[in-house]
MIZA-99129 format. One record per residue (C-alpha): residue number from 1; x, z, y. Coordinates in nm, 3 decimals, always signed. Example, Ala and Ser with C-alpha at 12.3 -4.5 7.8 and 13.67 -1.06 7.14 Angstrom:
REM residues 2
<pos:1 | x:+1.230 | z:+0.780 | y:-0.450>
<pos:2 | x:+1.367 | z:+0.714 | y:-0.106>
REM end
This chain:
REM residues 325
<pos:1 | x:+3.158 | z:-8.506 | y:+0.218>
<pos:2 | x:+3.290 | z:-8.199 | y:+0.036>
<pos:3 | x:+3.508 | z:-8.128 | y:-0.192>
<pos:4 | x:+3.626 | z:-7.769 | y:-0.378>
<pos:5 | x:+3.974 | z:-7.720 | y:-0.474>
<pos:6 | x:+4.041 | z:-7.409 | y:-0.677>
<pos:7 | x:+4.406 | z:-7.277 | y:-0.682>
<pos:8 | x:+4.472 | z:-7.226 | y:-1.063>
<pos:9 | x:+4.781 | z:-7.292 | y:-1.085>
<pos:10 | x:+5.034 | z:-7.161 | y:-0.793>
<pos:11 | x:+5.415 | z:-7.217 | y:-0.820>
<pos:12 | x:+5.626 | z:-6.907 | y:-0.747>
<pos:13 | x:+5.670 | z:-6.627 | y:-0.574>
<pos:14 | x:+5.257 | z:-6.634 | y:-0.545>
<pos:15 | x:+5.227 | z:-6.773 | y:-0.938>
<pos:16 | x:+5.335 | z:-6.458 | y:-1.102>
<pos:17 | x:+5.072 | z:-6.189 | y:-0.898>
<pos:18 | x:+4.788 | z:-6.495 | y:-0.963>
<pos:19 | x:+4.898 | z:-6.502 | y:-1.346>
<pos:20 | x:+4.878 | z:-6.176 | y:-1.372>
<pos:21 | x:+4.507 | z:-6.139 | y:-1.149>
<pos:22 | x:+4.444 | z:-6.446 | y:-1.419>
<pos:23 | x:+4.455 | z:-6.203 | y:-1.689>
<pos:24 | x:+4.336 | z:-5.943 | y:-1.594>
<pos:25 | x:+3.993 | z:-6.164 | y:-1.524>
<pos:26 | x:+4.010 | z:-6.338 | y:-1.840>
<pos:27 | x:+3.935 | z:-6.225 | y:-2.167>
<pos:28 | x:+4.173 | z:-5.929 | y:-2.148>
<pos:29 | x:+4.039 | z:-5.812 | y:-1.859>
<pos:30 | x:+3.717 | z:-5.692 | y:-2.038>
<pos:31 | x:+3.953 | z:-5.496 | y:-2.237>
<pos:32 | x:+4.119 | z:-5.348 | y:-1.984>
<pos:33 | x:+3.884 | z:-5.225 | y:-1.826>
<pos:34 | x:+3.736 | z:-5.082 | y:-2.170>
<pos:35 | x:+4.046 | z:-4.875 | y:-2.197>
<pos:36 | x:+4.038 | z:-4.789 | y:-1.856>
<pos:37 | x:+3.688 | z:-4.633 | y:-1.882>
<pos:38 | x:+3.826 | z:-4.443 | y:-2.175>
<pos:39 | x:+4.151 | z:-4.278 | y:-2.006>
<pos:40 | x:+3.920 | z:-4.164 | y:-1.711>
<pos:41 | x:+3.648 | z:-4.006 | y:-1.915>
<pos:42 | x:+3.909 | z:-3.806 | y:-2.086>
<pos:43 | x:+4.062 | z:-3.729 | y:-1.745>
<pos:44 | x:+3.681 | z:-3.644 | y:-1.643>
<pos:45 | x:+3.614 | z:-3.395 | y:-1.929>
<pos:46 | x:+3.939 | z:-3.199 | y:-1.859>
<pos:47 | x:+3.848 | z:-3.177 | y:-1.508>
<pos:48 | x:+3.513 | z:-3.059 | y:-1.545>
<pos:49 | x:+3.637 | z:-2.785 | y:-1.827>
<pos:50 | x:+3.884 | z:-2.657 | y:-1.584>
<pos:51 | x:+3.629 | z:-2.667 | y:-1.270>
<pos:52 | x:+3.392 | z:-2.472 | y:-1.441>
<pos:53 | x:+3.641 | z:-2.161 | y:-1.567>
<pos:54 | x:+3.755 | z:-2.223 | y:-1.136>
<pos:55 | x:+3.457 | z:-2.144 | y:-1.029>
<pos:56 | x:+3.376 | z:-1.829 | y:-1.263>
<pos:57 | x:+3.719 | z:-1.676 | y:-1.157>
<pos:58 | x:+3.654 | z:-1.816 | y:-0.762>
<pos:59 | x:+3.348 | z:-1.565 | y:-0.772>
<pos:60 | x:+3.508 | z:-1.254 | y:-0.927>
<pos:61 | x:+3.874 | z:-1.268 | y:-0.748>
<pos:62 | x:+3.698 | z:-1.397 | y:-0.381>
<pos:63 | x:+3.976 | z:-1.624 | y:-0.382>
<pos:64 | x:+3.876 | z:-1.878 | y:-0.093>
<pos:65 | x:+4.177 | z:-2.104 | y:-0.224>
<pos:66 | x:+4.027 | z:-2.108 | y:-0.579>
<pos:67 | x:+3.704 | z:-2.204 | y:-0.413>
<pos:68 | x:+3.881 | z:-2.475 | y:-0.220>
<pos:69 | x:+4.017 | z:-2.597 | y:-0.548>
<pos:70 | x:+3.661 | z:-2.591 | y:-0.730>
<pos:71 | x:+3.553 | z:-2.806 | y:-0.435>
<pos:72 | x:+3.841 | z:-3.043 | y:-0.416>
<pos:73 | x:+3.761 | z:-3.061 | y:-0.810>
<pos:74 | x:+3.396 | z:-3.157 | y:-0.769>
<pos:75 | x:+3.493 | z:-3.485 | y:-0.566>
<pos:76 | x:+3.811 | z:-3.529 | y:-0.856>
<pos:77 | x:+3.483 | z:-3.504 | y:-1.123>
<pos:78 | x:+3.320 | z:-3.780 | y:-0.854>
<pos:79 | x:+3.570 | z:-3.982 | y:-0.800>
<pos:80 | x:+3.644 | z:-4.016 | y:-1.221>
<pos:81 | x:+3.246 | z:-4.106 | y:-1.284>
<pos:82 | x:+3.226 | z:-4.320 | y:-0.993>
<pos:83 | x:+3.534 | z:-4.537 | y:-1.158>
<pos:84 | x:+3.403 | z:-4.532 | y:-1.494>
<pos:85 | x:+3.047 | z:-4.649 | y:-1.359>
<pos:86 | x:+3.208 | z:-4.927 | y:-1.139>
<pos:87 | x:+3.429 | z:-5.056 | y:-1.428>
<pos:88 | x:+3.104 | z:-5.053 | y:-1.623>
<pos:89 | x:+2.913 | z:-5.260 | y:-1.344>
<pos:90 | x:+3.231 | z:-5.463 | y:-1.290>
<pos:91 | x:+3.190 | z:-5.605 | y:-1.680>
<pos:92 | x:+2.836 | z:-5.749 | y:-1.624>
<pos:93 | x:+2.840 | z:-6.122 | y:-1.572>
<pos:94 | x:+2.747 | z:-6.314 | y:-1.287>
<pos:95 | x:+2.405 | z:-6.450 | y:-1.190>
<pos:96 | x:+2.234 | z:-6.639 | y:-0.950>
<pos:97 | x:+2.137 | z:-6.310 | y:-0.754>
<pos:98 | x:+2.500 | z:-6.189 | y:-0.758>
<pos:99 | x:+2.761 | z:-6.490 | y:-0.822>
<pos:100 | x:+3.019 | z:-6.283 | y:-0.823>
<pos:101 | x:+2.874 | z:-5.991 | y:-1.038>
<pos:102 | x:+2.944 | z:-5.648 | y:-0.919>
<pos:103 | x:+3.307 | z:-5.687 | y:-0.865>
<pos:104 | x:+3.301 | z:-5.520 | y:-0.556>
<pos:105 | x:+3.136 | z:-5.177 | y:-0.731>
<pos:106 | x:+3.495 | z:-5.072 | y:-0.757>
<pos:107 | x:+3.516 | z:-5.079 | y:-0.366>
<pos:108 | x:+3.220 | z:-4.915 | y:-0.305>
<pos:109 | x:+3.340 | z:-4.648 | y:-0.534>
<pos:110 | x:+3.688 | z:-4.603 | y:-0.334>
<pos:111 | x:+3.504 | z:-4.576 | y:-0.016>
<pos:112 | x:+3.278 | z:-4.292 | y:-0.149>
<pos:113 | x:+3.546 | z:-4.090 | y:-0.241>
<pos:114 | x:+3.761 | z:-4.118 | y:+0.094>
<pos:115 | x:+3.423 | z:-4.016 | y:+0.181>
<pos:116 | x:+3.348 | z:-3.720 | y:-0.021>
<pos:117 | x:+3.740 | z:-3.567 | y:+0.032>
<pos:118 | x:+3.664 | z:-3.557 | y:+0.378>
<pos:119 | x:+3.302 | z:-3.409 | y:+0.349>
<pos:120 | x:+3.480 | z:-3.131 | y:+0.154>
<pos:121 | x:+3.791 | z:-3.073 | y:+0.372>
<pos:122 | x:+3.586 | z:-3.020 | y:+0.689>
<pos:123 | x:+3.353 | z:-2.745 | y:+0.446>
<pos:124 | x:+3.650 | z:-2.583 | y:+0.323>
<pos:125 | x:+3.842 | z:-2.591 | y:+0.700>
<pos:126 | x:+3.529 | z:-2.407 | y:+0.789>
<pos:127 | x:+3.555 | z:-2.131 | y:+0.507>
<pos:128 | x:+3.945 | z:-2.077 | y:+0.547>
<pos:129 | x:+3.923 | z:-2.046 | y:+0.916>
<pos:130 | x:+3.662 | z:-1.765 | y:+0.843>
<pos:131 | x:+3.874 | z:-1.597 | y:+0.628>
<pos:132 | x:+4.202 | z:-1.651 | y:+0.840>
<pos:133 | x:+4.013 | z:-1.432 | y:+1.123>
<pos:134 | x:+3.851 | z:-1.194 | y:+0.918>
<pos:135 | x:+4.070 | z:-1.157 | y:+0.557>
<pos:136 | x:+3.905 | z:-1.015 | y:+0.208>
<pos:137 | x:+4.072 | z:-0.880 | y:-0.020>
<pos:138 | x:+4.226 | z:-1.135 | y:-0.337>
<pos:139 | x:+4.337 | z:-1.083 | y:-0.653>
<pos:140 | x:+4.671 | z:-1.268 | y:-0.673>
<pos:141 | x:+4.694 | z:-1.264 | y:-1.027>
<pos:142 | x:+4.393 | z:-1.444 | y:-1.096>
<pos:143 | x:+4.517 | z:-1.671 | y:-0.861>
<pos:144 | x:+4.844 | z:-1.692 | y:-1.004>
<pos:145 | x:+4.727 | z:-1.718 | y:-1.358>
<pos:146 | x:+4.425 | z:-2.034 | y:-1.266>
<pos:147 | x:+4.681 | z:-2.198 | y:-1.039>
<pos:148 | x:+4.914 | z:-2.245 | y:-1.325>
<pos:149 | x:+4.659 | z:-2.322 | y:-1.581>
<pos:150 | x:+4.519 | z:-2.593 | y:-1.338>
<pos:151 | x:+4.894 | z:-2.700 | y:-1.293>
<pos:152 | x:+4.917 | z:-2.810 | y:-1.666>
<pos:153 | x:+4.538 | z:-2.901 | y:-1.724>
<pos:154 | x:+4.508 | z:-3.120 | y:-1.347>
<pos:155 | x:+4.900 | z:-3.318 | y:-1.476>
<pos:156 | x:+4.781 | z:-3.427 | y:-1.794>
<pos:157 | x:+4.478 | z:-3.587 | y:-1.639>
<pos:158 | x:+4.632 | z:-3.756 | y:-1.333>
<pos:159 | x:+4.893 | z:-3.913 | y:-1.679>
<pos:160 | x:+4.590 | z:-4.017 | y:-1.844>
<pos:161 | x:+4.473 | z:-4.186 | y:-1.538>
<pos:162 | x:+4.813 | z:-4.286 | y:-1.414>
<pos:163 | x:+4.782 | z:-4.527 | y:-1.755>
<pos:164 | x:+4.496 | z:-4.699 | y:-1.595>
<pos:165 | x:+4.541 | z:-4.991 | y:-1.403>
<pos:166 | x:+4.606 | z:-4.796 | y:-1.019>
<pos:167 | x:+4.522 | z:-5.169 | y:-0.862>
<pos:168 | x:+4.187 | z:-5.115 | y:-0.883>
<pos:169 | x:+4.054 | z:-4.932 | y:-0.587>
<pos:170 | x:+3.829 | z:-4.675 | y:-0.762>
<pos:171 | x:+4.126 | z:-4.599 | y:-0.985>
<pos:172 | x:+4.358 | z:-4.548 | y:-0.719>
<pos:173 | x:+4.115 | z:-4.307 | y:-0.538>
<pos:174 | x:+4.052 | z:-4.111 | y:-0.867>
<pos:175 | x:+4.407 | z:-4.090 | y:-0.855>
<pos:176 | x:+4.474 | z:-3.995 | y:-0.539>
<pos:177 | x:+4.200 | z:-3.713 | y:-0.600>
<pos:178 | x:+4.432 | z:-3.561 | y:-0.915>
<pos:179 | x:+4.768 | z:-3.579 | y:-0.716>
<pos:180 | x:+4.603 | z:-3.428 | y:-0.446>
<pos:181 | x:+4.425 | z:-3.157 | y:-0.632>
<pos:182 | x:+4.780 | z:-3.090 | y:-0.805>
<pos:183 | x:+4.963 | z:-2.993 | y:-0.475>
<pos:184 | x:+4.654 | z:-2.814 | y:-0.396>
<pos:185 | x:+4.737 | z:-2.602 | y:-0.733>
<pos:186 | x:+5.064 | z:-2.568 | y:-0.635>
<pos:187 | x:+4.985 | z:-2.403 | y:-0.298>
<pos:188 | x:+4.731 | z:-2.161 | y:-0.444>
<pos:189 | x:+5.024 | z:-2.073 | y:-0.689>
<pos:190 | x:+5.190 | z:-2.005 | y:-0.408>
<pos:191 | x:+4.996 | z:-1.776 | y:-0.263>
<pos:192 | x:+4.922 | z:-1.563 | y:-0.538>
<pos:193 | x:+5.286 | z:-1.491 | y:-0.583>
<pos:194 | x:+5.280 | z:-1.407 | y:-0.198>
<pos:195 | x:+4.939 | z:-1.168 | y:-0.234>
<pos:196 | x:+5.122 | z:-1.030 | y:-0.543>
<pos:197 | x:+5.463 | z:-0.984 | y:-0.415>
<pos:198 | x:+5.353 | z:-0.852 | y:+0.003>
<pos:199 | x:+4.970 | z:-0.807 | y:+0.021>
<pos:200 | x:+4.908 | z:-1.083 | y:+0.292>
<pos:201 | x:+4.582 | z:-1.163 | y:+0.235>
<pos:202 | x:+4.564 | z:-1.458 | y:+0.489>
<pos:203 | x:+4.827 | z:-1.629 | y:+0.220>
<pos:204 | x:+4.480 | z:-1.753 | y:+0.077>
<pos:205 | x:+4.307 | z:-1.931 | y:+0.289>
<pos:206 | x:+4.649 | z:-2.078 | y:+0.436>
<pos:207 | x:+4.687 | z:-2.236 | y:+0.110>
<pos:208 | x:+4.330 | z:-2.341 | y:+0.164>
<pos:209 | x:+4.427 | z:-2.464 | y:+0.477>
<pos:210 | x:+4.707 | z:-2.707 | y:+0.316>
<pos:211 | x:+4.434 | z:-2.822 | y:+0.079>
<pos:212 | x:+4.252 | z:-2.966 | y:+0.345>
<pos:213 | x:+4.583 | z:-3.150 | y:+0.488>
<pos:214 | x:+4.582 | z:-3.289 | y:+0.132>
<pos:215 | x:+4.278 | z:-3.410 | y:+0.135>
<pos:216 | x:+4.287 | z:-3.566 | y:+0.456>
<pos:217 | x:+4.573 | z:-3.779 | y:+0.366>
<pos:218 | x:+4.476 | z:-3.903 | y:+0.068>
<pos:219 | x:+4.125 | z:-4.018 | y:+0.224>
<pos:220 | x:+4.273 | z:-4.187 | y:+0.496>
<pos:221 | x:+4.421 | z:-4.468 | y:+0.256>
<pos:222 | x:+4.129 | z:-4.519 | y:+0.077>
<pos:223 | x:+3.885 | z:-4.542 | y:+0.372>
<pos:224 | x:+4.094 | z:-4.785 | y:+0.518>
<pos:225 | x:+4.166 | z:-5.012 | y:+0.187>
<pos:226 | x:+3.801 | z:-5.034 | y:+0.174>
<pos:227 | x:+3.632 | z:-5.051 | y:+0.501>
<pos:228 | x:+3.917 | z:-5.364 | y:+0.529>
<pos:229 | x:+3.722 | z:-5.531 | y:+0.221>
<pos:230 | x:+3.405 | z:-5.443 | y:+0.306>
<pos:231 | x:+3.452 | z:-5.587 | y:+0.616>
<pos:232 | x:+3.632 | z:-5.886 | y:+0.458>
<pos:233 | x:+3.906 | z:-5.821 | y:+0.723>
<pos:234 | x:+4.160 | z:-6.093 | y:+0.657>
<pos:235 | x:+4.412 | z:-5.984 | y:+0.364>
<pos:236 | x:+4.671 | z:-5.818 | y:+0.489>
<pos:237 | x:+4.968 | z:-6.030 | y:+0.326>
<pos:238 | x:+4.777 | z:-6.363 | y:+0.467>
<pos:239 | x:+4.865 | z:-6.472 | y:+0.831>
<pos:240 | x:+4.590 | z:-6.714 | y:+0.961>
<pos:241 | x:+4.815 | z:-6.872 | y:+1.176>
<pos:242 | x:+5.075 | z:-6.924 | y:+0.925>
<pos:243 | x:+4.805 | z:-7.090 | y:+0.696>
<pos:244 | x:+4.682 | z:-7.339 | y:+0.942>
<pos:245 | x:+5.018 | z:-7.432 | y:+1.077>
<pos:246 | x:+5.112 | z:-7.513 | y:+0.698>
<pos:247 | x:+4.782 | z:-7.725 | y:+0.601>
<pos:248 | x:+4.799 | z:-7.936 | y:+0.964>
<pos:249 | x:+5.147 | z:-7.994 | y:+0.832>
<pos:250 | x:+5.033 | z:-8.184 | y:+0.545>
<pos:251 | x:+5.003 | z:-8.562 | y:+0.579>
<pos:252 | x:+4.601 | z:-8.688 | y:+0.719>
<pos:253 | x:+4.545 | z:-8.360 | y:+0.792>
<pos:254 | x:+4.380 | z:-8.372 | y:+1.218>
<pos:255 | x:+4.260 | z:-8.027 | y:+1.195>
<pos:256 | x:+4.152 | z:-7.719 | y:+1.105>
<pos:257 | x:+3.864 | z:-7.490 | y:+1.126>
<pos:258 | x:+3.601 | z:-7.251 | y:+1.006>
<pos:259 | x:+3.910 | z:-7.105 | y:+0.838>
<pos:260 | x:+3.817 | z:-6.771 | y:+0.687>
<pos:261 | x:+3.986 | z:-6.558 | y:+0.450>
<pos:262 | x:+3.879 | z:-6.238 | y:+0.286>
<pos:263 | x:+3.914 | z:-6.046 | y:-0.056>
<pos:264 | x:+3.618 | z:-5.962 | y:-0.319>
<pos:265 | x:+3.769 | z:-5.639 | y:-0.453>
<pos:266 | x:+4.148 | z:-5.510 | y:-0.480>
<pos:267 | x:+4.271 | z:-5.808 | y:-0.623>
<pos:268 | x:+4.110 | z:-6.156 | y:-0.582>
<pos:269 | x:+4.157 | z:-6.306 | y:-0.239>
<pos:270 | x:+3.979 | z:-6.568 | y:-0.079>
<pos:271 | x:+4.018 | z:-6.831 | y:+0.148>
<pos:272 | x:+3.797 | z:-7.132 | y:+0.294>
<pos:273 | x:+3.837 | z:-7.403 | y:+0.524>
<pos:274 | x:+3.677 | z:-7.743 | y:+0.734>
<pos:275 | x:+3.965 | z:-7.981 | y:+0.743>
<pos:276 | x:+3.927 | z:-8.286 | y:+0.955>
<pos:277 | x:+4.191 | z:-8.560 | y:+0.770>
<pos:278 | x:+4.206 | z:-8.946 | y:+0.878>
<pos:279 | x:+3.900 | z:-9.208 | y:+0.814>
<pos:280 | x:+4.087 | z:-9.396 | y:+0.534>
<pos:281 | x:+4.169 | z:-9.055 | y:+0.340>
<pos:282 | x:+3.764 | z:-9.145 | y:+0.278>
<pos:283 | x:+3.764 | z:-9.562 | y:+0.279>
<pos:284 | x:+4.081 | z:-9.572 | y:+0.041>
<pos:285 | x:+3.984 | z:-9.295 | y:-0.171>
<pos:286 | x:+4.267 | z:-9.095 | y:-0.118>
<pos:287 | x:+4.041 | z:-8.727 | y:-0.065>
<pos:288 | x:+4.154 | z:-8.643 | y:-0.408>
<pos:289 | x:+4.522 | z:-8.653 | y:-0.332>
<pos:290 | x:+4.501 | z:-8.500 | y:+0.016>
<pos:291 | x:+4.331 | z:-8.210 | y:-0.182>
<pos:292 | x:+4.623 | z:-8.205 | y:-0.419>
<pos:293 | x:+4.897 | z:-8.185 | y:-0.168>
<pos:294 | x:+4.634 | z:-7.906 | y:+0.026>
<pos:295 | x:+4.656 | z:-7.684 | y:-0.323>
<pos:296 | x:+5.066 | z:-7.737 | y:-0.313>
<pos:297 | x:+5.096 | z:-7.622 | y:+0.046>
<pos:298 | x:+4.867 | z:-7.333 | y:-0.006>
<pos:299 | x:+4.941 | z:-7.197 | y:-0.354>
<pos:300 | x:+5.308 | z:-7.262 | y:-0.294>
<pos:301 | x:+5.322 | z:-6.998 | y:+0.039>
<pos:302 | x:+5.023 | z:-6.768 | y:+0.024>
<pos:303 | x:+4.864 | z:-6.570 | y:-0.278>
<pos:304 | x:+4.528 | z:-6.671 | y:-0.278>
<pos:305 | x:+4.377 | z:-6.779 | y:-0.596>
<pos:306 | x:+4.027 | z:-6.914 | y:-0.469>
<pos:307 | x:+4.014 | z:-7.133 | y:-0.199>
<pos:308 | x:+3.710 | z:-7.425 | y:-0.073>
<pos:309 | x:+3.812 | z:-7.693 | y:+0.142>
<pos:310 | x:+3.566 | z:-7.924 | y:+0.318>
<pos:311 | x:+3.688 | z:-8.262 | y:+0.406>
<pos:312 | x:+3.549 | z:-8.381 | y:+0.691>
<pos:313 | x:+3.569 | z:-8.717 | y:+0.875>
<pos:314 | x:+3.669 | z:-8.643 | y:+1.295>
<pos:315 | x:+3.333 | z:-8.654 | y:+1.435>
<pos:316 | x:+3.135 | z:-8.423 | y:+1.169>
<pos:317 | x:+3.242 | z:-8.153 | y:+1.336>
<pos:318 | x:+2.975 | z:-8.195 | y:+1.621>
<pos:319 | x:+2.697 | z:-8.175 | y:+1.373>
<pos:320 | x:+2.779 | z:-7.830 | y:+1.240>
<pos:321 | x:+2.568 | z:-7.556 | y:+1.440>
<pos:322 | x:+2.829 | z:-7.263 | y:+1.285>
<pos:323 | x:+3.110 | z:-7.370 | y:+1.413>
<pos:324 | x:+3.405 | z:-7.145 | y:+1.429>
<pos:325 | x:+3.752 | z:-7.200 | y:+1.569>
REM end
């Protein structure tokens, strides 16, 4: 015998973040994510703009550091139309091929940019360690002048996208693209005022250099968010052990098993469970409130907003072939 019990309505602390992952799936959340897609494709067309006049100057200073920043700016272009095309594929409805839609497009999307900031860090660690044992010459003032113009161009986009909702993993990993490509700025700034102001010419692809720290550290976050989902690691604010000492506390309740957790995207956990209860939870009908007091222990300690629970009789268990602890 099973039954389904969906969490819709957890008391507090966990009532507010589910409330609030309530509307953002309801009919607001369509919106949303409509005004989302328009805050990054203005963020994308800025960055693009400004990648394009990069390059041109990249190619007539020989600024490695420039280059670093055209390259860094590529994967802030990806990372924008990757979020705009998962919110996109996030809005189509469910089916009977994909019941939950293409909710998890957003994680896919923050996975391919931890992915493409370290593809580009390890090509630019090759070109500044080039230049750090053989230097060219740079013109610091191009430098100077396209580090400061990026400065103002690369802080108005990471606002626009700042607006958006940062939950969402693609958003956060557009994000982290623009606030890393903004200290990346900063340090090519600083070297042009150090070309300009001494002549060392290794200034350049040190600054290069701290680009790729950059980049590494904003990758490593996103990488690890997402392989965690995609894996559909446990959540990391649910303890297992915590959950299944807190249902066997609830009256009937013999055991627990199969219990599995996991979340869809970056904000809708999941949880599901074989509870063994006593025989006359079945003969007196009382499954119904046993799965009532099962929702109160769960939505009142743990933030999970969809959760299955199979009531089982003591001896089922023997017939299941997947059986997990």
């Amino acid at each position: 015998m099973t039954h389904t019990a969906n969490l819709d309505q957890p008391p507090a602390p966990a009532q507010a973040r589910a409330a609030q992952r309530g509307h953002r799936h309801g009919g607001h959340h369509h919106g949303s994510r409509d005004a989302d897609s328009r805050l990054l494709v203005a963020a994308l067309c800025l960055i693009l703009a400004l990648m394009a006049a990069e390059v041109a100057v990249a190619a007539v200073s020989g600024s490695m550091a420039l280059f670093a920043d055209a390259g860094h700016m590529l994967t802030d272009a990806g990372a924008l139309a990757a979020a705009v095309w998962a919110a996109r594929l996030a809005r189509r409805p469910a089916t009977g091929r994909m019941t939950w839609g293409f909710q998890r497009a957003e994680i896919l999307s923050g996975a391919l940019n931890g992915l493409s900031l370290v593809a580009v860090a390890a090509a630019v660690l090759v070109g500044a360690g080039e230049r750090l044992v053989r230097p060219v010459p740079v013109d610091g003032a191009a430098l100077v002048i396209v580090a400061s113009t990026g400065l103002v161009v690369n802080g108005i986009a990471t606002w626009l996208v700042a607006r958006a909702d940062r939950e969402r993993l693609d958003v956060a990993g557009a994000h982290a693209h623009l606030v890393t490509d903004g200290w990346a700025f900063g340090g090519t700034l600083a070297a042009g005022v150090v070309i300009l102001a001494t002549g060392f010419r290794r200034a350049d692809p040190i600054a290069s250099l701290l680009v790729v720290g950059l980049m590494l550290r904003a990758a490593w976050p996103l990488l690890r968010s997402s392989g965690r989902i995609l894996l559909e690691a446990t959540p990391e604010g649910v303890d297992l052990d915590a959950v299944r000492t807190h249902l066997l506390s609830v009256p009937d309740v013999r055991e627990v098993h199969d219990l599995h957790a996991w979340t869809l995207n970056s904000d809708l956990p999941a949880l599901s469970a074989h509870v063994v209860v006593a025989d006359e939870c079945f003969a007196g009908g009382g499954a119904p409130v046993l799965l009532d007091r099962l929702q109160a222990c769960l939505a009142g300690h743990f933030d999970v907003e969809h959760s299955t629970f199979q009531l089982e009789a003591a001896g089922h268990s023997g017939h299941e072939p997947g059986h997990h602890s």
